[in-house]
C-alpha positions in Angstrom: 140.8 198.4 119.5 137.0 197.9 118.7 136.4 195.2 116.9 134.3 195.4 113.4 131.3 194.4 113.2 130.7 191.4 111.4 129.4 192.1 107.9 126.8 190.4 106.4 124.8 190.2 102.5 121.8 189.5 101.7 121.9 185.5 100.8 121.2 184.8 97.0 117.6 183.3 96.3 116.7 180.1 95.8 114.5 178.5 94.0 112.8 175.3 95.7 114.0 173.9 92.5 117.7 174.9 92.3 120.0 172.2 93.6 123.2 174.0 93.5 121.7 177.0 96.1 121.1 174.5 98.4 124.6 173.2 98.1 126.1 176.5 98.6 124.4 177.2 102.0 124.7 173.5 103.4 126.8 174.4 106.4 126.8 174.1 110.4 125.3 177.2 112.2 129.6 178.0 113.5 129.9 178.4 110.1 128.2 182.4 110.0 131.8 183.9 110.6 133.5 182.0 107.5 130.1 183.6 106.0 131.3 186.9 107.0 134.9 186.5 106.4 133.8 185.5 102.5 131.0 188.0 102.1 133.2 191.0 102.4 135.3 190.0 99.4 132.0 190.0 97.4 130.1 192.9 98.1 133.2 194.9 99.4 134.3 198.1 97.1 136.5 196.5 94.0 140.5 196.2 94.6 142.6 195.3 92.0 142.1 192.4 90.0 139.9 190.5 92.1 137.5 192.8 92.4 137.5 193.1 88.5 137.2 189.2 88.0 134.6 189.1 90.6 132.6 192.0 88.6 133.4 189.5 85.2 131.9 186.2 87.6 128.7 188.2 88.2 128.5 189.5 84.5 128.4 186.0 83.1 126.0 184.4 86.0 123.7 187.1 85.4 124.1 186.3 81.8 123.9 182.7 82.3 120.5 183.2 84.4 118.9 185.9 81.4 118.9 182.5 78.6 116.7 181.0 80.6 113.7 183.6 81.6 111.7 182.8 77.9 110.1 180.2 80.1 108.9 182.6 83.0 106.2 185.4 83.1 107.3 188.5 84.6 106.3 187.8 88.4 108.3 184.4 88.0 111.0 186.4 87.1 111.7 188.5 89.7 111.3 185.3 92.1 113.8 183.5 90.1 117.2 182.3 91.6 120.0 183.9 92.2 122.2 180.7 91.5 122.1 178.3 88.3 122.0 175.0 87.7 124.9 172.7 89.0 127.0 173.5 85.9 127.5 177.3 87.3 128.3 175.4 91.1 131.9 175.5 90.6 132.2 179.5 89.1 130.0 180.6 92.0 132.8 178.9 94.6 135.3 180.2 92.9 133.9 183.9 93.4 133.6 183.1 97.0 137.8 181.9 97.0 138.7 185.1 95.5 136.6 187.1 97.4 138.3 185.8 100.6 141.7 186.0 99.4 141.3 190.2 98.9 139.3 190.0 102.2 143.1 188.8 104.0 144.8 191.2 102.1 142.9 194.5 102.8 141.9 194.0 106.2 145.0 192.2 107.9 144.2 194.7 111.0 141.0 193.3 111.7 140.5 191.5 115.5 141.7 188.1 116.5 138.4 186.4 116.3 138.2 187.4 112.4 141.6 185.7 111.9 140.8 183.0 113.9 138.0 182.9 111.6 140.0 182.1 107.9 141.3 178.7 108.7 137.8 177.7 109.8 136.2 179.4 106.6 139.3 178.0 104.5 138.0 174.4 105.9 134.7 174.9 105.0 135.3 175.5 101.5 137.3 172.5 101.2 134.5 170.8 103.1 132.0 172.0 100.8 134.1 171.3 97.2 134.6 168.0 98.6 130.9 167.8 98.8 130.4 168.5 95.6 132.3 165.9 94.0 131.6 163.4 96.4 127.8 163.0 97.2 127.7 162.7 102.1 126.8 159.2 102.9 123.7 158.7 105.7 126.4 159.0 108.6 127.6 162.4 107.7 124.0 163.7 107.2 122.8 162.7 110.4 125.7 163.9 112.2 125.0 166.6 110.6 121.6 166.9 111.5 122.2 166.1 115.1 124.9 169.1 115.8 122.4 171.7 114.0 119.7 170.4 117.2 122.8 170.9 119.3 124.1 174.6 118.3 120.0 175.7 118.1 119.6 173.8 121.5 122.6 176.0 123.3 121.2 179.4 121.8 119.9 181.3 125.0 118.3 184.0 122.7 115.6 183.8 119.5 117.2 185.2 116.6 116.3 188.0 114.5 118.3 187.6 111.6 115.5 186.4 109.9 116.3 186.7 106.0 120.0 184.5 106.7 118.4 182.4 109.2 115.4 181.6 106.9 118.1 181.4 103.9 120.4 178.4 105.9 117.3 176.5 106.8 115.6 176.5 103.8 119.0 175.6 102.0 119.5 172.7 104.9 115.0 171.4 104.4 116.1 171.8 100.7 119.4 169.7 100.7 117.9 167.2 103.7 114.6 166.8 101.4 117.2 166.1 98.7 118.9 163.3 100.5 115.6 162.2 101.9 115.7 163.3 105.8 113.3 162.3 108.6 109.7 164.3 108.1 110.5 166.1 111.5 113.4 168.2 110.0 111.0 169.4 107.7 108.6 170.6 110.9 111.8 173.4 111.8 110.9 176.7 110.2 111.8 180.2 111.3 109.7 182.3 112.1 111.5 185.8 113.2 114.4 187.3 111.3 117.9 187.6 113.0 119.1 190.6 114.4 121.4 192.4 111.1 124.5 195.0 111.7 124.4 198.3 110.6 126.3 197.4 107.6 125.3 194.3 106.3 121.4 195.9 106.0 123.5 199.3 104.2 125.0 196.4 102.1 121.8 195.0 101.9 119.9 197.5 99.8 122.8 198.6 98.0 123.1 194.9 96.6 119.1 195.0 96.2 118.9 198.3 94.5 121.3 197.2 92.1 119.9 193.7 91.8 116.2 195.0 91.2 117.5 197.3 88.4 118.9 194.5 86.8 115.9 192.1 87.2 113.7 194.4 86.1 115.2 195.0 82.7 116.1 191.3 82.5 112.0 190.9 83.1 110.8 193.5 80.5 113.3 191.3 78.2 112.3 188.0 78.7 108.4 189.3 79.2 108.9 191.0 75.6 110.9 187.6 73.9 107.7 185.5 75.6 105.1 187.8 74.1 106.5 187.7 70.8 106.6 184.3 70.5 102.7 183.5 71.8 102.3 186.5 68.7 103.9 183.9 66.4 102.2 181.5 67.1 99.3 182.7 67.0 100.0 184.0 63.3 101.0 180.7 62.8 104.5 182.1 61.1 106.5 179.2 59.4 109.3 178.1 61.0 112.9 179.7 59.8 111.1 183.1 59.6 112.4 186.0 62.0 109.7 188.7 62.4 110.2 191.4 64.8 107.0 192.2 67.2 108.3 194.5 69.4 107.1 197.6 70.4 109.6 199.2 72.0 113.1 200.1 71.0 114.3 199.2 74.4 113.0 195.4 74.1 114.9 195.4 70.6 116.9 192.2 70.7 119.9 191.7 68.1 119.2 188.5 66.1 122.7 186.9 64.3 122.2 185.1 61.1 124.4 183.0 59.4 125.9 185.1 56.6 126.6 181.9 54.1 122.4 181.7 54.0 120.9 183.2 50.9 117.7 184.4 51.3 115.0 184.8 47.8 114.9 188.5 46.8 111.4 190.0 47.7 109.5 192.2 45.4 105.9 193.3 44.7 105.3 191.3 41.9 106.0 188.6 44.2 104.1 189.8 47.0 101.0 190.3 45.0 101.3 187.1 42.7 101.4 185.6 46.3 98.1 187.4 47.2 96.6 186.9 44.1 97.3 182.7 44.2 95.8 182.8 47.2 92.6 184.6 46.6 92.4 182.2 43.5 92.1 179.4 45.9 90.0 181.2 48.2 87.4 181.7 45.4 87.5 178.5 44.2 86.8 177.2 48.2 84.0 179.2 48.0 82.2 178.2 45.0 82.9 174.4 45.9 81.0 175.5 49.5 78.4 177.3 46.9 77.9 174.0 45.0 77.5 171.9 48.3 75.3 174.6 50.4 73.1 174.8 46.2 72.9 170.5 46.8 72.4 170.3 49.8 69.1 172.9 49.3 68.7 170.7 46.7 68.4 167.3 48.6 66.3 169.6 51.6 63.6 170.1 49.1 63.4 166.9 47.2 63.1 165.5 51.5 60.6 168.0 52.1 58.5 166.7 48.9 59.1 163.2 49.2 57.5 163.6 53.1 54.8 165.8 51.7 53.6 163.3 49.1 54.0 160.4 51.7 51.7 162.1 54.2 49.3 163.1 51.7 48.7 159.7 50.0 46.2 157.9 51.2 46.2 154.8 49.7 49.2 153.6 50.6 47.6 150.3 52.6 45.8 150.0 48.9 48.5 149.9 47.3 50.7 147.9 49.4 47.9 145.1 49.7 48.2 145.2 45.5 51.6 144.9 45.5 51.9 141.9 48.2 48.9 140.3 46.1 50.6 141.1 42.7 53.8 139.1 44.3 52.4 136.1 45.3 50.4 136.0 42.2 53.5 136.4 39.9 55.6 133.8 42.4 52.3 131.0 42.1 52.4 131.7 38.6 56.4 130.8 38.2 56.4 127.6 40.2 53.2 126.3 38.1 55.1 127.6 34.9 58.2 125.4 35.9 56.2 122.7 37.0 54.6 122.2 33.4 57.0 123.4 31.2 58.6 119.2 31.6 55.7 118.7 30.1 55.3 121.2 27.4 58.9 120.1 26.5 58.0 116.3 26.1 54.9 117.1 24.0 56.2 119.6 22.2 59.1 116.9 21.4 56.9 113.9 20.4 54.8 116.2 18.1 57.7 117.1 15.8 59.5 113.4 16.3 56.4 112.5 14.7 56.2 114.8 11.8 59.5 114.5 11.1 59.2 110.6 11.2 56.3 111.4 8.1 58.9 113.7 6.5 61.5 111.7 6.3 59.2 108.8 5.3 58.0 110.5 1.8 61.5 112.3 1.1 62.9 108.5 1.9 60.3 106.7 -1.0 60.7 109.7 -3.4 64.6 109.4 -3.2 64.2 105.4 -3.2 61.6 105.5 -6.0 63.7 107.4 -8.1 66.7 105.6 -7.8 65.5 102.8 -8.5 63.2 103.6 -11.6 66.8 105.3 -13.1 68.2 102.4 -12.6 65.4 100.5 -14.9 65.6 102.4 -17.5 69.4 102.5 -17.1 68.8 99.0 -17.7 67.1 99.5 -20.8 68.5 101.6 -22.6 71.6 99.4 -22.5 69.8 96.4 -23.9 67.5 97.9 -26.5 66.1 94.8 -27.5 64.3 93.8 -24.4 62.7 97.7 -24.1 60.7 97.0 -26.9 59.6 93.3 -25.1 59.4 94.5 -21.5 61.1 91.5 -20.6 63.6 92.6 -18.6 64.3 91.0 -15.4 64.3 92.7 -12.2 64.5 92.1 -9.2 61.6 92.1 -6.6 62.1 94.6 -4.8 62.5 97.3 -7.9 59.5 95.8 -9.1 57.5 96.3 -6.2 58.6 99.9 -6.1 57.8 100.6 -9.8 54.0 99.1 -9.5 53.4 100.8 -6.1 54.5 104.6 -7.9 52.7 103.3 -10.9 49.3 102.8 -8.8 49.5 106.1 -7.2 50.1 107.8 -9.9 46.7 106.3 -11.7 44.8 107.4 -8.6 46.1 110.8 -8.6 45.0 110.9 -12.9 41.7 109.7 -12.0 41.4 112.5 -9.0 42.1 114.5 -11.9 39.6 113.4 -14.4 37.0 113.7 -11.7 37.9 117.4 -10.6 38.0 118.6 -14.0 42.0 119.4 -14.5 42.9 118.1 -17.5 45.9 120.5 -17.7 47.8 119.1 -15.0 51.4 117.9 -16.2 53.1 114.5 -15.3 56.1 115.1 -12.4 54.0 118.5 -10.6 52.1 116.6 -8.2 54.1 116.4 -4.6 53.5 112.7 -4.2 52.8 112.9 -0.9 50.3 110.1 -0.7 50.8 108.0 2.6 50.0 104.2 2.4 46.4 103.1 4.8 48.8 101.7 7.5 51.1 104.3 7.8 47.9 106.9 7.8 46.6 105.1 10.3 50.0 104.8 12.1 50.3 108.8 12.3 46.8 109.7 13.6 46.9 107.1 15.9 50.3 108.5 17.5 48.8 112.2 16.9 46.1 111.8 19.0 47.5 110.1 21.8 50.3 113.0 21.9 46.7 115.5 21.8 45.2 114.0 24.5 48.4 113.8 26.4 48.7 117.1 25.4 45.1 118.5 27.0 46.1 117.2 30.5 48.5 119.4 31.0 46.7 122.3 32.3 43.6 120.4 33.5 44.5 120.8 37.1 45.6 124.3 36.9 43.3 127.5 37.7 42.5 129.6 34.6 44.4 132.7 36.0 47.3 130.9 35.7 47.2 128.7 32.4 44.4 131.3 30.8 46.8 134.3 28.9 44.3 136.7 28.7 43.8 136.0 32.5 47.4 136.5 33.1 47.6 140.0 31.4 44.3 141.2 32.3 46.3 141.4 36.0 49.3 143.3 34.6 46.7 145.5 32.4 45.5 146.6 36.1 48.5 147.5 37.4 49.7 149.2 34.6 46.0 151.6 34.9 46.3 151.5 38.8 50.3 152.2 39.3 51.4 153.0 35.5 54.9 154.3 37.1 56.2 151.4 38.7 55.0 149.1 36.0 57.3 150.8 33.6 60.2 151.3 36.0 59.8 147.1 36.6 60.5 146.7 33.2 57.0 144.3 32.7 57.4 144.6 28.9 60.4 142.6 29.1 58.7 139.8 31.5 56.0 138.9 29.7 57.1 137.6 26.9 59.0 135.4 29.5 56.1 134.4 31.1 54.0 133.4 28.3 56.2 131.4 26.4 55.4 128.1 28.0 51.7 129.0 27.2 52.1 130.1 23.8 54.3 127.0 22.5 51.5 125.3 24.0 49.2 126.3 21.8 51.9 125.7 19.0 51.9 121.9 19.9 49.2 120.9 17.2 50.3 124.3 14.6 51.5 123.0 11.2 52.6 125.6 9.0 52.7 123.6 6.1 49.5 123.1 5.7 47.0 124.3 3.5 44.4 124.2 6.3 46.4 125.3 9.6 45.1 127.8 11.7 47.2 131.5 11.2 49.1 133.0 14.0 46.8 135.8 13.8 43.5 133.7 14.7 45.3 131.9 17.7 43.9 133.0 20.7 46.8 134.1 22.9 48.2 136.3 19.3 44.6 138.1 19.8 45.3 138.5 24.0 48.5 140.0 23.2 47.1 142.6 20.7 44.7 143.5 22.9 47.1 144.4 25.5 48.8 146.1 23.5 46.3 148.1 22.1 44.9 149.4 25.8 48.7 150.2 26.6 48.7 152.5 23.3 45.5 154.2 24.8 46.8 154.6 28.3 50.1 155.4 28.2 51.6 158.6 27.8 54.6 157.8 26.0 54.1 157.8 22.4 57.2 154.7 22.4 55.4 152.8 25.0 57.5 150.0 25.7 54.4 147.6 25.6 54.6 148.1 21.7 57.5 145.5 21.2 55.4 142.5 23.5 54.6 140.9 20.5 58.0 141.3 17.8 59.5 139.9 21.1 57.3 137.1 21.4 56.9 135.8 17.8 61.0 136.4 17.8 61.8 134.0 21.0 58.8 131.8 20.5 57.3 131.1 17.2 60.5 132.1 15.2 62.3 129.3 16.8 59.7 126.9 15.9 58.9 127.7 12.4 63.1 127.2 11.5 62.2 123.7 13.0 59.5 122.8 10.4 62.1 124.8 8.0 65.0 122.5 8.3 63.5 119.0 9.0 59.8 118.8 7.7 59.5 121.2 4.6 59.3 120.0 1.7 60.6 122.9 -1.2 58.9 120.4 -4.3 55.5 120.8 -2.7 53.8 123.5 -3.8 51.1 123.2 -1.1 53.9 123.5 2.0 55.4 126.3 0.3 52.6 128.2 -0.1 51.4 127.7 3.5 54.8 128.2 4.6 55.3 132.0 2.4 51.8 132.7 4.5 52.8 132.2 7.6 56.6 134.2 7.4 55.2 137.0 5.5 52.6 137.9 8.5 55.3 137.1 11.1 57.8 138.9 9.3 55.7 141.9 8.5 55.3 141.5 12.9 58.8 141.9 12.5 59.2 145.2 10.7 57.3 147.3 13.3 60.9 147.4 14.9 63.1 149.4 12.6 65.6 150.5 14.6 66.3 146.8 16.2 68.6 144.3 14.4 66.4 141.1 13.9 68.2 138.2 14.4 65.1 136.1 14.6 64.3 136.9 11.2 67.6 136.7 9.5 68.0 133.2 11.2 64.7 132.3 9.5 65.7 133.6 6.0 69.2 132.0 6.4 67.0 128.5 7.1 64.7 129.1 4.0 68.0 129.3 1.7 69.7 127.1 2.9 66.8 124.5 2.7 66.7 125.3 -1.3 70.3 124.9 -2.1 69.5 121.4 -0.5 66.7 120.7 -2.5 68.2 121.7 -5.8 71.0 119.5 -4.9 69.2 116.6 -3.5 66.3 116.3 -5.7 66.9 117.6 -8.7 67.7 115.1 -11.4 66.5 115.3 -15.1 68.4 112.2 -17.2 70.0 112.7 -21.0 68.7 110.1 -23.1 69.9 109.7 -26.9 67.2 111.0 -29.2 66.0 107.3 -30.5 65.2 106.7 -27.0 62.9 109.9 -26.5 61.6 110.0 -30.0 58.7 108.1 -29.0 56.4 110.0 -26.6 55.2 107.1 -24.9 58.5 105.5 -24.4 59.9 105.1 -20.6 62.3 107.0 -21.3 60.9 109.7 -22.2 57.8 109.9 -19.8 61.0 109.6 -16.9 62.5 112.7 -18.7 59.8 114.6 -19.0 58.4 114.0 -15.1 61.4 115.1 -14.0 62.2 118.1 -16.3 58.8 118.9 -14.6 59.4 118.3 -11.1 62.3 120.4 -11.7 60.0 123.3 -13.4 57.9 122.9 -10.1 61.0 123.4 -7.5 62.2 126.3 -9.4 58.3 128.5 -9.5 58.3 127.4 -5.9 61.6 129.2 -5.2 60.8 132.3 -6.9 57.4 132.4 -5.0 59.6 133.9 -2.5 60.2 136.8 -4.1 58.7 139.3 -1.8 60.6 137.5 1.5 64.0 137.0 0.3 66.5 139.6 -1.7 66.8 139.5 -5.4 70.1 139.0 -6.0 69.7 135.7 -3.3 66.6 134.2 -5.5 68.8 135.2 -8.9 71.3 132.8 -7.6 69.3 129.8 -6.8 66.6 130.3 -9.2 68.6 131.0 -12.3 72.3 130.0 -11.3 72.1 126.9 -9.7 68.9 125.4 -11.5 67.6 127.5 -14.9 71.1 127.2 -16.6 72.5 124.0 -14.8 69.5 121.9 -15.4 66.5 122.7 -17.2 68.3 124.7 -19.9 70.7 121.6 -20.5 67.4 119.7 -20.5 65.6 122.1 -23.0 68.8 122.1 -25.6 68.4 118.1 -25.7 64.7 118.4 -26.5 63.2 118.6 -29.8 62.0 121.7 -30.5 58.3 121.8 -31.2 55.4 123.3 -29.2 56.6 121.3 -26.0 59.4 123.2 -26.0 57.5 126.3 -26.0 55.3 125.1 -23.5 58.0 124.7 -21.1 59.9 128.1 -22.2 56.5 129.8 -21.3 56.1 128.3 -18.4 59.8 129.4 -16.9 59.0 132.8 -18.2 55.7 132.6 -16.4 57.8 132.3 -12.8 60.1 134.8 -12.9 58.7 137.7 -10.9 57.5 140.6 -13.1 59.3 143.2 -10.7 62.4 142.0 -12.1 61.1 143.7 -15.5 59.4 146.7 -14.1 61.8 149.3 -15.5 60.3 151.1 -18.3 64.3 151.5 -19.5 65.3 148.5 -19.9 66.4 146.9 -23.3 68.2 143.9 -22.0 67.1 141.6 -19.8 68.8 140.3 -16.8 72.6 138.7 -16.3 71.4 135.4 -15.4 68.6 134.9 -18.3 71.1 135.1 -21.5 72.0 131.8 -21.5 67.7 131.2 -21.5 67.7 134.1 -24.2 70.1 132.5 -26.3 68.1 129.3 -26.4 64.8 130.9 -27.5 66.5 132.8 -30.3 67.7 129.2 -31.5 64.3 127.3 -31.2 62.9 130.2 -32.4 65.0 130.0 -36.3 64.7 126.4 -36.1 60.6 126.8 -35.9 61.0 129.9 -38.6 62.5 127.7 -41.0 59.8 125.2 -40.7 57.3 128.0 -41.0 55.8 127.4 -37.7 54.6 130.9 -37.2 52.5 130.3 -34.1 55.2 129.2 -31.9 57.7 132.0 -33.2 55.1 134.5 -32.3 55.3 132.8 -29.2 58.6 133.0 -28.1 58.9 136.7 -29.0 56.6 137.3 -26.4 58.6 135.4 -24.1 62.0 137.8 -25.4 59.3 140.8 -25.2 58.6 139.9 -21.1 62.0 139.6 -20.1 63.1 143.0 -21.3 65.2 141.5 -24.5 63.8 144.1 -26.5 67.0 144.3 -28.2 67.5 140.4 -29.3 63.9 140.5 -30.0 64.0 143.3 -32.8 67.1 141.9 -34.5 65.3 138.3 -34.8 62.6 140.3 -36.4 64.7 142.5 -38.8 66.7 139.0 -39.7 63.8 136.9 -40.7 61.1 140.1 -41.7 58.6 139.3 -39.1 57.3 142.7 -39.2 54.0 141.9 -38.6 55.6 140.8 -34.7 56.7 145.0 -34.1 53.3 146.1 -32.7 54.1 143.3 -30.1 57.1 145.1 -29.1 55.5 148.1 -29.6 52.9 147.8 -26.6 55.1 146.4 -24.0 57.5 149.6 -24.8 
């Protein structure tokens, strides 16, 4: 009986990468017949239930091998495996068990040599299972190795089998390279195909046929899932959505979802709300990118100009050697500034020591002088019968006092007689007579502190102690480079600068004296106008900033030292120091007014110090005694030559405080003039008189201070608050003189009533006593 041939398949492919292949076909060249006696049950027609398991087995391998072709191109594809990784290891050996098994049972006619051949291949199988749970040690693999030498070295013939033969040793190089073989194992490579039987190459391309079919739609579907997902991301499609790219209904894959996910409905609105947020966005991009491209063009042509006027200037080395000149000019003129300004300091210091040692001097004597001479007459009027002996005994002291103000006050009648002024009244002169020592004393000390003060700037060039010199260079470069002289703020340095120099000048500037020099004739006020006055003709701006050089000056520099002289040297019962004073704030505070929209608190300061001054005066110096009657009946009595100087002295503080009429506010003067002296002292004084002419005198003279602005209003027919209490008085002296038909002095006092707008008391006096030859007087002041 012929024997049949042995059948053969086409070995699966492997991958250089797939493990498990090289597992399956690790065996010993004897081992080709167990290969035969397996392969049949595999490729053979299907029998029963084998054949229908082993149909299942190849289902779920091929399956198994389709999840992972996303990761291949097409070409890849078709090269792929036929096995799985080592998870699909055992499956596959099953396959080949059952196989065999319905090999046995349909062909149990075969030859001897095929029977012979199942133990061997049941063997091998064991062998191999073994193998796979328990890894060959070095011993077994090179036994191994050596028998494979063997069976090759024995074969008298070159094979043509060439796909198995090329499938066992690739499987062997794949599985020795695994378990890391000698390098010359690798060197064995086939290189002609064993001879095949007539039906293992029909079996062959059956298997292939099939096989290729198979591939090729498993390709087209992993080559469609791959394209789809380069398309997504290229879209960049959020992740979670499911879009379907195909083009073909045969590459159509059927996704599952999860039924218990709710998914937002979808709806035009939506869509286009969608669309129409984000071409809201997009717009807004591109005008921001409009804006930036608009500055940039912006900043390209302000570059472009900024170049151009750099290339085209030409006197940029000019200007730079002004600049660099202009800088160590100002620097030079800082250290010597700092250097001197010790100096200044300690002159400027002595000075005022010294005139405030003179102050204090005379308002020291006035105060002691007057104490004391109340006190004498004190003295007297308690012991009436030594005032008409003079025998009183003082002490020395008060006595030396009394003949010293007695003396002076002889000199200053005899000036009198020899000037001419015969109207002068006792109290009004200031008193102010120093004694020949102390006169001597105070030049003596003021011109040592003048000579001291001369060598201060005697070793210093006259660009840098000269003001005029000192603006004459910022007066160039505010011609030669007006726009950096404005944007360095220079307006705001100078006054800086030249505030050593000007309280320089200042050392020997009284302003309470009749004789001082004004600020206006000083010779750095004059520099500083004319400065000013070029920078109104070369500038541009009508509010040049130049303008305000001088209110800043006269508020940081003189300012300060005119409240000085305020507080500690002036003297408010002099009229001569008032006068000057009132001269000097008006210009400076008329300076002042040029800056209208600026709150001055220089000036204020200096109006706080004027008041405050008075109220000290009134307070301090003020004093007019109340005698009894017996004791000023007699003119020429002490007492009432005391009275009278200082009811007049009194009279003199209160014209000088209204002379400030024009500086200070109304309601401010009303106070101190009329409040806190007119009806607390001289009124009180006045009701304690005797009326007679002197009383009129004196009435006419307090009218004769108040300002006439006060009175200026055509409707008026009362006079002001603060005068009733004077109103009152006049309209009692004046029907105490009416009933002693003293005509003259009524007439008198209703031209005081008529000045001071009491137009109303005036007429009823009138219609009471039938005066109506005094109605045309009222008649032309209406």
């Amino acid at each position: 009986m012929a024997h049949r041939p042995k059948r053969t398949f086409r070995p699966r492919r492997a991958d250089s990468s797939d493990s498990d292949g090289a597992q399956e076909t690790l065996a010993e060249p004897g081992a080709t017949g167990e290969q035969a006696a397996r392969d049949p049950a595999v490729e053979g027609p299907p029998c029963g239930r084998g054949h229908a398991e082993v149909s299942e087995l190849r289902r779920r391998g091929r399956g198994r091998r389709r999840g992972r072709a996303w990761a291949s191109s097409r070409h890849a594809a078709r090269a792929a495996p036929r096995l799985d990784g080592s998870s699909d290891v055992p499956e596959s050996r099953m396959v080949d068990l059952s196989a065999e098994e319905e090999d046995g049972a349909h062909h149990s006619s075969e030859s001897k040599d095929d029977q012979s051949s199942s133990p061997n291949s049941s063997r091998t199988l064991e062998d191999e299972f073994s193998s796979v749970v328990n890894i060959p040690d070095a011993a077994f693999i090179q036994a191994t190795y050596r028998k494979c030498k063997l069976a090759k070295a024995q074969e008298d013939y070159i094979s043509l089998d060439v796909k198995h033969t090329f499938t066992n040793s690739g499987v062997k190089k794949n599985s020795e390279d695994s378990e890391s073989e000698p390098d010359d194992f690798k060197d064995i490579m086939p290189f002609t195909p064993k001879p095949q039987t007539l039906r293992q190459r029909m079996a062959e391309e059956t298997t292939t046929r099939n096989e290729e079919t198979s591939d090729d739609s498993q390709d087209e579907k992993n080559q469609d899932i791959w394209e789809q997902q380069q398309m997504r991301k290229a879209v960049k499609i959020t992740k979670g959505q499911d879009i379907d790219l195909s083009y073909s209904h045969e590459s159509q894959t059927v996704k599952k979802f999860d039924a218990s996910i709710s998914f937002p409905p979808v709806s035009l609105e939506i869509i286009k709300k969608k669309l129409n947020t984000r071409l809201t966005l997009l717009q807004d991009t591109h005008r921001s990118h409009l804006r930036e491209y608009e500055k940039y063009i912006q900043d390209i042509k302000s570059s472009k100009s900024t170049i151009q006027n750099l290339e085209n200037s030409s006197n940029q080395a000019l200007s730079f050697k002004f600049y660099k000149s202009m800088k160590i000019y100002v620097e030079n003129l800082i250290d010597c500034l700092n250097e001197k300004i010790i100096s200044i300091q300690e002159i400027e210091s002595a000075m005022q020591a010294l005139l405030l040692k003179q102050a204090m001097i005379l308002m020291k004597r006035r105060q002691d002088e007057l104490k004391h001479e109340s006190a004498y007459l004190q003295q007297l009027s308690c012991k009436p019968e030594t005032s008409i002996n003079k025998s009183l005994a003082v002490d020395e002291k008060t006595q030396s006092i009394l003949e010293e103000v007695e003396s002076r006050r002889a000199r200053r009648r005899q000036a009198r007689v020899l000037s001419g002024n015969c109207t002068h009244e006792e109290g009004t002169s200031s008193d102010d007579e120093l004694s020949s020592a102390d006169m001597t004393d105070f030049q003596k000390s003021q011109g040592d502190i003048l000579q001291d003060h001369k060598k201060i700037f005697e070793d210093v060039h006259s660009d840098f102690c000269n003001i005029q010199n000192i603006l004459l260079k910022f007066q160039q470069w505010r011609e030669k480079f007006p726009d950096s002289y404005y944007e360095a703020f220079i307006s705001l340095c100078i006054p800086k600068l030249l505030n050593p120099l000007i309280r320089f000048q200042l050392i020997n500037w009284n302003p309470l004296k009749f004789d001082s020099i004004g600020l206006k004739q000083m010779p750095w006020f004059t520099s500083v106008e004319e400065f000013i006055d070029c920078s109104m003709e070369d500038s541009k701006k009508e509010d040049s900033s130049d303008k305000k050089i001088l209110s800043t000056v006269i508020n940081k520099t003189v300012i300060p030292r005119l409240i000085g002289f305020v507080e500690f040297i002036w003297d408010p019962l002099s009229t001569t120091q008032t006068t000057s004073l009132i001269t000097q704030c008006r210009m400076i505070l008329e300076e002042q007014s040029t800056c209208e929209n600026e709150v001055n608190k220089g000036k204020q300061d200096l109006l706080k110090s004027i008041v405050s001054r008075m109220k000290k005066a009134i307070e301090d110096d003020v004093f007019i005694p109340l005698y009894p009657k017996s004791a000023v009946e007699n003119r020429t009595s002490p007492h009432a030559k005391f009275q009278e100087r200082q009811f007049w002295s009194g009279l003199k503080l209160f014209g000088n405080i209204l002379l400030w009429n024009e500086l200070l506010p109304e309601d401010t003067l009303q106070e101190l003039g009329l409040g806190k002296l007119l009806n607390r002292y001289l009124i009180i004084a006045l009701v304690n008189a005797i009326p007679g002419p002197d009383v009129v005198k004196k009435c006419s003279q307090i009218a004769a201070y108040l300002p006439e602005k006060w009175f200026q209003s055509s409707a008026m027919r009362t006079s002001i608050p603060q005068l009733e209490n004077f109103i009152q008085f006049l309209l009692q002296s004046a029907r105490k003189l009416s009933r002693n038909e003293i005509r003259d002095e009524v007439k008198e006092i209703i031209l005081i009533l008529v000045k001071i707008k009491a137009l109303n008391q005036a007429e009823s006096f009138i219609e009471e006593y039938h005066l109506d030859h005094l109605r045309s007087v009222i008649k032309e002041f209406e």
